[in-house]
N, C-alpha and C positions, 0 to 999 in steps of 0.2 A: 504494500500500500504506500501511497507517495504519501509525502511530508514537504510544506512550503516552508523554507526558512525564509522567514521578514525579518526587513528591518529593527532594532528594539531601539525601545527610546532611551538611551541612555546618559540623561539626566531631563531637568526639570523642563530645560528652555530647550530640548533639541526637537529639529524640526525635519532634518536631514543629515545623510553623514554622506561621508564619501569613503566609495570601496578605494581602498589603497591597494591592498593587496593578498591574491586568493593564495593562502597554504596550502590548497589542496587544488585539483586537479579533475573534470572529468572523469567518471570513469574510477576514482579514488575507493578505498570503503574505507569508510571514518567510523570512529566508536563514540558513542555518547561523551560528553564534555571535553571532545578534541577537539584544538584549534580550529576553526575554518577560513577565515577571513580576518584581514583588520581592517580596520574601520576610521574616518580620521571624524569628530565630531567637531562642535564651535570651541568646547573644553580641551579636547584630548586626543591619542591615539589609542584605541582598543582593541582587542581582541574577540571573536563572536566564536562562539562555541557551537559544535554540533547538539543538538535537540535530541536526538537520537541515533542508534548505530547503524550503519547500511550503507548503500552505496552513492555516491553523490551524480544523480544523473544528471544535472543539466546548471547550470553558472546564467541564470536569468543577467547579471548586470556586473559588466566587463569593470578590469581595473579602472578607476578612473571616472566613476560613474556616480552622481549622485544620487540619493537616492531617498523620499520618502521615508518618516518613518509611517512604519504596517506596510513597505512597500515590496515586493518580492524581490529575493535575492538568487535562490536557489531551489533546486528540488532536489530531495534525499527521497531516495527507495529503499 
């Protein structure tokens, strides 16, 4: 069953973050609370965690990308 990873809003006033850069890959199998992504917010630079374990099918929004928060990032199978 798919799994969307969104955006999280990670802090009070963020509205959007920008993908920096994906640690993982297409095609990857990630385990629950593994790196996946970081994230650059208005605060900080972060790191976004896998949701759940499985395989990381599809990289909805390229490095570089800004992006909504609740906006899709990814799909995990």
């Amino acid at each position: 069953m798919a799994q969307e990873i969104r955006m999280p809003k990670l802090s009070a006033s963020m509205e959007a973050g920008v993908v920096i850069e994906w640690l993982r890959a297409e095609g990857d199998r990630v385990a629950q609370g593994e790196p996946l992504l970081q994230v650059e917010t208005d605060k900080a630079v972060m790191e976004i965690e896998s949701p759940a374990s499985g395989l990381l099918k599809r990289i909805v929004q390229p490095k570089g990308s800004q992006v909504p928060v609740n906006g899709l990032l990814a799909i995990l199978e």
